[in-house]
Backbone bond lengths (Angstrom), bond angles and torsions (degrees), N, CA, C in turn:
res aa  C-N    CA-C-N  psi(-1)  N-CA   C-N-CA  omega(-1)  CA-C   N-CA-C  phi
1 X - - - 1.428 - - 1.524 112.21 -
2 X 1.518 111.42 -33.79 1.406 100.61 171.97 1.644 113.04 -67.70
3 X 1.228 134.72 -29.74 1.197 120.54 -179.36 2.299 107.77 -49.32
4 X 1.523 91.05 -45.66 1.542 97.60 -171.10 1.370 99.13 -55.39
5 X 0.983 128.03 -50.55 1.610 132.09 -152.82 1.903 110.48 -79.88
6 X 1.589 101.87 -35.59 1.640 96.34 159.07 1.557 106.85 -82.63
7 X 0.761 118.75 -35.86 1.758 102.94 175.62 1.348 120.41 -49.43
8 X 1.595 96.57 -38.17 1.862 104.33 -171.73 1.509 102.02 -72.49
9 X 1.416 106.98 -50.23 1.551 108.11 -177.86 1.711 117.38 -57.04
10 X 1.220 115.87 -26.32 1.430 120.72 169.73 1.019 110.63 -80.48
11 X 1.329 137.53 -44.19 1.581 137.55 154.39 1.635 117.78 -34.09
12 X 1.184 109.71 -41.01 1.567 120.70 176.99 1.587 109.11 -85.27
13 X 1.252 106.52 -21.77 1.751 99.04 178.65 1.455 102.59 -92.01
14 X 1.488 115.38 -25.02 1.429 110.13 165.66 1.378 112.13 -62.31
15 X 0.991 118.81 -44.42 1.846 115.33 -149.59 1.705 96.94 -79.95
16 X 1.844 111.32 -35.18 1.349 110.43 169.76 1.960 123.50 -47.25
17 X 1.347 82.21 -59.67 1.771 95.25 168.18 1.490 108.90 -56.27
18 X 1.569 139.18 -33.92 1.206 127.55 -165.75 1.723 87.44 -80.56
19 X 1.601 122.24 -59.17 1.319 97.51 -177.33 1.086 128.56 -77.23
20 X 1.387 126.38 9.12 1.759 121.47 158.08 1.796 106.92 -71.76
21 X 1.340 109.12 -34.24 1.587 105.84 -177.57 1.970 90.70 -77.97
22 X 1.112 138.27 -44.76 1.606 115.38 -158.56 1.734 83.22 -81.32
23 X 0.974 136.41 -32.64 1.860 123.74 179.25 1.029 109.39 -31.12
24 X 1.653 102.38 -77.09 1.725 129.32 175.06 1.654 110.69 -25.53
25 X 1.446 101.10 -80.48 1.445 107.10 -177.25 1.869 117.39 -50.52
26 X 1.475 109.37 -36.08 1.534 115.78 157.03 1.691 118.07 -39.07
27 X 1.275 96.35 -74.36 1.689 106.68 167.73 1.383 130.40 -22.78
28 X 1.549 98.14 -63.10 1.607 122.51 169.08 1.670 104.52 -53.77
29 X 1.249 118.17 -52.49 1.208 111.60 -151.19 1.614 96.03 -82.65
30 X 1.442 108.60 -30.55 1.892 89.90 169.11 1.054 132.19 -98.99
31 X 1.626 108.91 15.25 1.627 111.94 168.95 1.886 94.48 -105.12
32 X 1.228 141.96 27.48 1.410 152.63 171.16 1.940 97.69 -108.91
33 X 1.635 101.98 -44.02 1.360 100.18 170.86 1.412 138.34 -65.59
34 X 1.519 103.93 -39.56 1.111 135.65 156.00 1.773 119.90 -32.46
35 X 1.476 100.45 -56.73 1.625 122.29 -170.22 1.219 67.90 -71.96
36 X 1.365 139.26 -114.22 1.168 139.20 -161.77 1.427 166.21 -22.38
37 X 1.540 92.03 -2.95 1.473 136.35 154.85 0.957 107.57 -83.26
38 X 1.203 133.33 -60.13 1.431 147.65 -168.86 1.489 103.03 -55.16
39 X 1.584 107.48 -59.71 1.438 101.24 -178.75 1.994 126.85 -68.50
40 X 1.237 91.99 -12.56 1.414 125.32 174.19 1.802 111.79 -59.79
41 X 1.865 89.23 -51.68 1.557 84.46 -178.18 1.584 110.63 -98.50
42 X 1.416 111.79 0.99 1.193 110.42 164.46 1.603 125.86 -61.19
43 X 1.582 109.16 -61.44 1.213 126.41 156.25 1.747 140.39 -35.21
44 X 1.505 93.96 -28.98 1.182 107.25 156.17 1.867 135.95 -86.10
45 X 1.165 95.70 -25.75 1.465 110.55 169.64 1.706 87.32 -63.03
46 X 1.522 121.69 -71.92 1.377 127.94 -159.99 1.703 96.66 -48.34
47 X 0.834 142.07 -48.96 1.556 148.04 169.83 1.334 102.87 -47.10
48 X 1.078 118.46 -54.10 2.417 107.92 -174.66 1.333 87.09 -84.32
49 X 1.207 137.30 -12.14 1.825 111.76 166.44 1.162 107.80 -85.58
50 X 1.227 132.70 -46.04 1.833 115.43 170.65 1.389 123.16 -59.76
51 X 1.528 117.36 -22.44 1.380 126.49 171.58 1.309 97.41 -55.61
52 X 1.422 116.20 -64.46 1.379 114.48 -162.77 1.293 111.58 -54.98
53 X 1.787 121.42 -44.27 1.301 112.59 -167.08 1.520 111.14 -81.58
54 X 1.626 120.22 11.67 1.142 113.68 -152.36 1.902 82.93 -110.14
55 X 1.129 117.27 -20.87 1.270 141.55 -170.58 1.524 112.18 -84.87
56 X 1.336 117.05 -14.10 1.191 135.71 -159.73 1.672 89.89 -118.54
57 X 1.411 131.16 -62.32 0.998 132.34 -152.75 2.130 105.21 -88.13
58 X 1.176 103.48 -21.87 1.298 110.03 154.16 1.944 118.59 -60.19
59 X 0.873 112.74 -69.62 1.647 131.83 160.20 1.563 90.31 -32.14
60 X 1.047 129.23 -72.42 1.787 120.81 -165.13 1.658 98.74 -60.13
61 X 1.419 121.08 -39.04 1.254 118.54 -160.15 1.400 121.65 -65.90
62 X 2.006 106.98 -38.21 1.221 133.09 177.08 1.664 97.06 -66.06
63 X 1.339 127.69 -36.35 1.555 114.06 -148.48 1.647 86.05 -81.31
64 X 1.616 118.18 -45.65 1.416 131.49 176.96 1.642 125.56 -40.72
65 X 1.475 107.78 -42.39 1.722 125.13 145.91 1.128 122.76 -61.52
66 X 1.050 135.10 4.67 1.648 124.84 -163.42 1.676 78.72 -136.54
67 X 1.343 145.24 -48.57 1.025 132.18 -175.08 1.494 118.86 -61.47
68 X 1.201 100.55 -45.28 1.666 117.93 172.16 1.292 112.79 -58.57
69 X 1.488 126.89 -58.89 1.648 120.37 162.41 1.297 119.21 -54.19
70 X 1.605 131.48 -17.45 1.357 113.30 163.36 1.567 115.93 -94.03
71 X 1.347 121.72 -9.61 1.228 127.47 169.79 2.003 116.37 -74.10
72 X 1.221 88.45 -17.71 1.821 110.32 -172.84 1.931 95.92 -82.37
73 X 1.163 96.70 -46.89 1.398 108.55 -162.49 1.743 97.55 -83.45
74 X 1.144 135.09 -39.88 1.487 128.95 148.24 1.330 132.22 -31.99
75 X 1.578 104.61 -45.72 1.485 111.58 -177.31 1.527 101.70 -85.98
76 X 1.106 139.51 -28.66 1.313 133.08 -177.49 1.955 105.85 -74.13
77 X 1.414 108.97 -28.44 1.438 95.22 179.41 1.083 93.21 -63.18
78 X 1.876 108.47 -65.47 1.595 110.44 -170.71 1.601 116.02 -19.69
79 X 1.495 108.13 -71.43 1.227 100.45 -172.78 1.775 135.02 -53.33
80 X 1.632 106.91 -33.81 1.770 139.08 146.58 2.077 94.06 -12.30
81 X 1.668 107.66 -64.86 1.301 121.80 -136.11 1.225 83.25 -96.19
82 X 1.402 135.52 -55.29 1.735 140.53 -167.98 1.433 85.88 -67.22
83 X 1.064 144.50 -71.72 1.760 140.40 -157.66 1.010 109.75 -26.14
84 X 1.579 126.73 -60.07 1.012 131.61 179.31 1.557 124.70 -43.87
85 X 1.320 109.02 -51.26 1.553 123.48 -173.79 1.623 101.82 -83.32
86 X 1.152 104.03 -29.36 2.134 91.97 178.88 1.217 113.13 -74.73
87 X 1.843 117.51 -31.77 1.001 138.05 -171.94 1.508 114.77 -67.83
88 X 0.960 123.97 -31.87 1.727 141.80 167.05 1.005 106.68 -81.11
89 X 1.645 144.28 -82.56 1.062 146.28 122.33 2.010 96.43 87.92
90 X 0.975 125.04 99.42 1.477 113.97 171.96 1.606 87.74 -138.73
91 X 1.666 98.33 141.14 0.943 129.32 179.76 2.056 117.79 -151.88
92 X 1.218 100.92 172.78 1.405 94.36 178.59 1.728 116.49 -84.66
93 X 1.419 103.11 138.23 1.465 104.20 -159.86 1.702 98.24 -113.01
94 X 1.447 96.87 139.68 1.709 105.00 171.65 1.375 136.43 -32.71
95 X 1.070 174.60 -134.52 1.015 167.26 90.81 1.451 137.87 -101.16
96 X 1.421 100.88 -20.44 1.690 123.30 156.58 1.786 108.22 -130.60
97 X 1.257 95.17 -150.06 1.567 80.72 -174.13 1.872 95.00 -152.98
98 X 1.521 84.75 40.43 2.062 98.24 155.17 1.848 103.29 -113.90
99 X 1.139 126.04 20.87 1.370 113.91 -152.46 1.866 80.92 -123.30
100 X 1.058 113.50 -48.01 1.649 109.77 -172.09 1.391 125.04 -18.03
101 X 1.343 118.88 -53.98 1.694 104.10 165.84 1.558 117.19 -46.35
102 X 1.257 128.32 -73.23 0.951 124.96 164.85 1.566 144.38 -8.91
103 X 1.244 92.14 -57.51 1.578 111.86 162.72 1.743 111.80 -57.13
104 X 1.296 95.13 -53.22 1.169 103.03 -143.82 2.132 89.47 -70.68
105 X 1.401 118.84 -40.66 1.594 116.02 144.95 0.916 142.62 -32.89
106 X 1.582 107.41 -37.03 1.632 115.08 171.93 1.482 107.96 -59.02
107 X 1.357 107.10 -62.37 1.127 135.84 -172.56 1.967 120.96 -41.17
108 X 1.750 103.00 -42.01 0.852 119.65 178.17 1.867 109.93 -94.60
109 X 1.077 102.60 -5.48 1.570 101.97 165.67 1.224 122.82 -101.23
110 X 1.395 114.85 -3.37 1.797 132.90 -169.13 1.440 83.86 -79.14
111 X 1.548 107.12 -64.87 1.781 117.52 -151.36 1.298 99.05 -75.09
112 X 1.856 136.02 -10.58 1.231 114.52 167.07 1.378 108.22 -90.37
113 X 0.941 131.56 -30.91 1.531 138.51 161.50 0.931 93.23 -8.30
114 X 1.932 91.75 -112.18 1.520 139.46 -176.71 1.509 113.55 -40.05
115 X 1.426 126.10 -38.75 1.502 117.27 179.12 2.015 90.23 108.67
116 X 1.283 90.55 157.53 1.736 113.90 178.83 1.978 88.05 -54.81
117 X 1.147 107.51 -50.78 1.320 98.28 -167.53 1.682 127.93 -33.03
118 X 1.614 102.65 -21.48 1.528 118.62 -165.92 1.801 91.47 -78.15
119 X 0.978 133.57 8.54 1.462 144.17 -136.12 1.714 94.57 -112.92
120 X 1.603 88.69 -67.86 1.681 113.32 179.77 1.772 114.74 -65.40
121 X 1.356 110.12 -22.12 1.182 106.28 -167.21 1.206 118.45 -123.35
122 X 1.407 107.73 30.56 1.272 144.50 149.36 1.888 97.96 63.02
123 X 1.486 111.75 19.64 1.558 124.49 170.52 1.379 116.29 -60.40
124 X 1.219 143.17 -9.83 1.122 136.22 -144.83 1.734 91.37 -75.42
125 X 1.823 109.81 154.38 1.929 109.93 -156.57 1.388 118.81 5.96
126 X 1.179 100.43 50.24 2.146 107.92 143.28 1.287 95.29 79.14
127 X 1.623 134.02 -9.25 1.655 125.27 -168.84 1.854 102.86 92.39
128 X 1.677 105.33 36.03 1.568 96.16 178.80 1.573 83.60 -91.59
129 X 1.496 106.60 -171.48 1.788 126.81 170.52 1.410 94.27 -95.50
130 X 1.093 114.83 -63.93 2.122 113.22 169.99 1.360 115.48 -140.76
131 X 1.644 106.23 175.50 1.179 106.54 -170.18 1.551 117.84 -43.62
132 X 1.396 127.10 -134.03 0.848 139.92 172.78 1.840 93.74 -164.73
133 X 1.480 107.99 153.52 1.386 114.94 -178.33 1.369 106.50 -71.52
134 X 1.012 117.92 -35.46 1.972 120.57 166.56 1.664 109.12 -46.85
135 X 1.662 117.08 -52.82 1.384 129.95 -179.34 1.919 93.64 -53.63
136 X 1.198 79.46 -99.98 1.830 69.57 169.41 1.474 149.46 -11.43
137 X 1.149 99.10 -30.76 1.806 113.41 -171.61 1.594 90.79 -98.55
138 X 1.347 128.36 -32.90 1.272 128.18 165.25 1.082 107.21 -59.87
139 X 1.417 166.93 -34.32 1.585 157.65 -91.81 1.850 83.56 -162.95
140 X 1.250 131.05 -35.77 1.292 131.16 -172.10 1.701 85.00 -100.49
141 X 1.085 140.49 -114.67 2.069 123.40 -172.18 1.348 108.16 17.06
142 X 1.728 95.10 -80.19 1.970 100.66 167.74 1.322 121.98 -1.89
143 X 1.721 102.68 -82.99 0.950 106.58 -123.88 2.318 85.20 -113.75
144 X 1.138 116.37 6.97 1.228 140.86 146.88 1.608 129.08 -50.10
145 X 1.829 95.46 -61.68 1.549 110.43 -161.67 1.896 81.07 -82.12
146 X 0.966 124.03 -61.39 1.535 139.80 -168.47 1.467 95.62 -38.52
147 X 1.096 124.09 -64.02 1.948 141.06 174.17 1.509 87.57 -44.35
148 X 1.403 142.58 -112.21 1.447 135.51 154.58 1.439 129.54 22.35
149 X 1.373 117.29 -52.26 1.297 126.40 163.14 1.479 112.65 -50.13
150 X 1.667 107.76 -60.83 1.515 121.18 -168.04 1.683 93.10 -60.98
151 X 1.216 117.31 -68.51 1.499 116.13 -166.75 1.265 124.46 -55.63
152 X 1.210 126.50 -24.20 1.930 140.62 162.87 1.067 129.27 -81.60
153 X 1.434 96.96 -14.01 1.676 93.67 -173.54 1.735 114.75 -54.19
Protein backbone atom coordinates (compact mmCIF):
# COMPACT_ATOMS: atom_id res chain seq x y z
CA UNK A 1 0.00 0.00 0.00
CA UNK A 2 2.81 2.27 0.48
CA UNK A 3 3.88 1.91 -3.06
CA UNK A 4 -0.03 3.20 -3.94
CA UNK A 5 0.03 6.00 -1.60
CA UNK A 6 3.60 7.48 -2.83
CA UNK A 7 2.53 7.10 -6.26
CA UNK A 8 -0.79 8.86 -5.47
CA UNK A 9 1.00 11.54 -3.56
CA UNK A 10 3.39 12.07 -6.54
CA UNK A 11 0.51 11.99 -8.81
CA UNK A 12 -0.96 14.82 -6.68
CA UNK A 13 2.32 16.75 -6.52
CA UNK A 14 2.35 16.31 -10.20
CA UNK A 15 -1.09 17.38 -11.05
CA UNK A 16 -0.49 20.37 -8.33
CA UNK A 17 2.64 21.52 -10.35
CA UNK A 18 0.70 20.85 -13.70
CA UNK A 19 -2.00 23.27 -12.38
CA UNK A 20 0.40 25.80 -10.98
CA UNK A 21 2.11 25.70 -14.59
CA UNK A 22 -1.63 25.93 -16.60
CA UNK A 23 -2.55 28.91 -13.69
CA UNK A 24 0.65 30.70 -14.58
CA UNK A 25 0.33 30.37 -18.27
CA UNK A 26 -3.65 31.33 -17.65
CA UNK A 27 -2.48 34.51 -15.91
CA UNK A 28 -0.05 35.37 -18.66
CA UNK A 29 -2.41 34.72 -21.21
CA UNK A 30 -5.08 37.16 -19.67
CA UNK A 31 -2.88 39.81 -18.68
CA UNK A 32 -1.53 39.60 -22.81
CA UNK A 33 -5.44 39.91 -23.27
CA UNK A 34 -5.82 42.49 -21.11
CA UNK A 35 -2.80 44.59 -22.89
CA UNK A 36 -4.69 43.87 -25.78
CA UNK A 37 -7.98 45.10 -25.10
CA UNK A 38 -6.62 47.96 -23.88
CA UNK A 39 -4.76 48.56 -26.97
CA UNK A 40 -7.91 47.57 -28.84
CA UNK A 41 -9.88 50.27 -27.14
CA UNK A 42 -7.24 52.58 -27.52
CA UNK A 43 -7.14 52.27 -31.24
CA UNK A 44 -10.55 52.63 -31.50
CA UNK A 45 -10.99 55.88 -29.74
CA UNK A 46 -7.94 56.87 -32.30
CA UNK A 47 -10.39 55.69 -35.18
CA UNK A 48 -13.72 58.06 -34.00
CA UNK A 49 -11.07 60.86 -33.82
CA UNK A 50 -10.02 60.57 -37.41
CA UNK A 51 -13.64 59.84 -38.26
CA UNK A 52 -14.44 62.92 -36.77
CA UNK A 53 -11.66 64.90 -38.30
CA UNK A 54 -12.16 63.13 -41.46
CA UNK A 55 -15.88 64.21 -41.21
CA UNK A 56 -14.94 67.61 -40.51
CA UNK A 57 -12.41 67.98 -43.22
CA UNK A 58 -14.82 66.59 -45.87
CA UNK A 59 -17.51 69.36 -44.69
CA UNK A 60 -14.59 72.06 -45.21
CA UNK A 61 -13.84 70.44 -48.56
CA UNK A 62 -17.55 70.48 -49.88
CA UNK A 63 -18.05 74.20 -48.51
CA UNK A 64 -14.44 74.95 -50.44
CA UNK A 65 -16.13 73.40 -53.85
CA UNK A 66 -19.18 75.14 -53.70
CA UNK A 67 -17.35 78.43 -53.10
CA UNK A 68 -15.06 77.91 -55.96
CA UNK A 69 -18.00 76.92 -58.38
CA UNK A 70 -19.70 80.09 -57.41
CA UNK A 71 -16.57 82.07 -57.66
CA UNK A 72 -16.02 80.17 -61.27
CA UNK A 73 -19.48 81.03 -62.21
CA UNK A 74 -18.89 84.90 -61.24
CA UNK A 75 -15.89 85.15 -63.26
CA UNK A 76 -17.42 83.70 -66.32
CA UNK A 77 -20.39 86.28 -66.13
CA UNK A 78 -17.75 88.82 -65.34
CA UNK A 79 -15.93 87.87 -68.19
CA UNK A 80 -19.72 87.36 -70.44
CA UNK A 81 -20.06 91.34 -69.34
CA UNK A 82 -16.17 92.63 -69.67
CA UNK A 83 -15.94 90.77 -73.29
CA UNK A 84 -18.01 92.91 -74.61
CA UNK A 85 -16.32 96.20 -73.53
CA UNK A 86 -12.54 94.84 -74.04
CA UNK A 87 -13.73 93.49 -77.16
CA UNK A 88 -14.67 96.98 -78.66
CA UNK A 89 -12.26 98.58 -76.69
CA UNK A 90 -10.22 101.24 -78.95
CA UNK A 91 -7.42 102.72 -77.70
CA UNK A 92 -4.06 104.10 -78.89
CA UNK A 93 -1.87 101.43 -80.34
CA UNK A 94 2.05 101.19 -80.38
CA UNK A 95 3.77 101.67 -83.32
CA UNK A 96 6.87 99.48 -82.93
CA UNK A 97 7.21 97.13 -80.34
CA UNK A 98 10.03 99.05 -77.97
CA UNK A 99 7.21 101.39 -76.78
CA UNK A 100 4.90 98.68 -74.90
CA UNK A 101 5.80 99.47 -71.36
CA UNK A 102 5.01 102.75 -71.85
CA UNK A 103 1.81 102.33 -73.30
CA UNK A 104 0.92 99.95 -71.31
CA UNK A 105 1.60 103.00 -68.16
CA UNK A 106 -0.12 105.37 -70.02
CA UNK A 107 -2.81 103.29 -70.18
CA UNK A 108 -2.78 102.29 -66.58
CA UNK A 109 -2.52 105.89 -65.42
CA UNK A 110 -5.47 107.10 -67.76
CA UNK A 111 -7.90 104.46 -65.98
CA UNK A 112 -6.56 105.53 -62.52
CA UNK A 113 -6.98 109.03 -63.34
CA UNK A 114 -10.12 109.05 -65.21
CA UNK A 115 -11.82 106.01 -63.37
CA UNK A 116 -12.89 102.42 -65.10
CA UNK A 117 -15.44 104.65 -66.64
CA UNK A 118 -12.75 105.80 -69.38
CA UNK A 119 -13.08 101.94 -70.17
CA UNK A 120 -16.89 102.13 -71.18
CA UNK A 121 -16.57 105.18 -73.08
CA UNK A 122 -14.29 104.00 -75.22
CA UNK A 123 -11.92 107.40 -74.03
CA UNK A 124 -8.91 105.73 -73.48
CA UNK A 125 -5.80 108.74 -74.93
CA UNK A 126 -8.57 111.28 -75.81
CA UNK A 127 -9.46 109.18 -79.28
CA UNK A 128 -5.61 109.63 -80.55
CA UNK A 129 -4.26 106.43 -82.92
CA UNK A 130 -0.96 106.67 -80.52
CA UNK A 131 0.75 108.37 -78.15
CA UNK A 132 2.59 111.15 -79.12
CA UNK A 133 6.44 111.51 -78.14
CA UNK A 134 5.39 114.47 -75.78
CA UNK A 135 2.74 111.69 -74.15
CA UNK A 136 5.59 109.56 -73.69
CA UNK A 137 8.27 111.86 -72.45
CA UNK A 138 5.56 112.64 -69.84
CA UNK A 139 5.13 108.84 -68.71
CA UNK A 140 9.18 108.65 -68.38
CA UNK A 141 9.42 112.42 -65.91
CA UNK A 142 6.52 110.43 -64.12
CA UNK A 143 7.70 107.71 -63.63
CA UNK A 144 11.64 108.98 -63.16
CA UNK A 145 10.90 111.81 -60.53
CA UNK A 146 8.47 109.12 -58.65
CA UNK A 147 11.63 106.36 -58.89
CA UNK A 148 13.75 109.44 -57.24
CA UNK A 149 11.26 110.03 -54.68
CA UNK A 150 11.49 106.26 -53.52
CA UNK A 151 15.36 106.30 -53.68
CA UNK A 152 15.99 109.83 -51.70
CA UNK A 153 13.71 109.74 -49.46
Amino acid sequence: MEDWGSQTCFRFSDMEEEIARLQKSLDERNQQLQASSSDAAKYLRDLDDLTSQLTSTKATAEASAASAQSAQLQCKALLKSTGSILGSLECPCQPGSTECGYYVMKFMKEIVDKGVEILVDDNVGGGKDEYTDADIDGIREECSSFGATIIFR
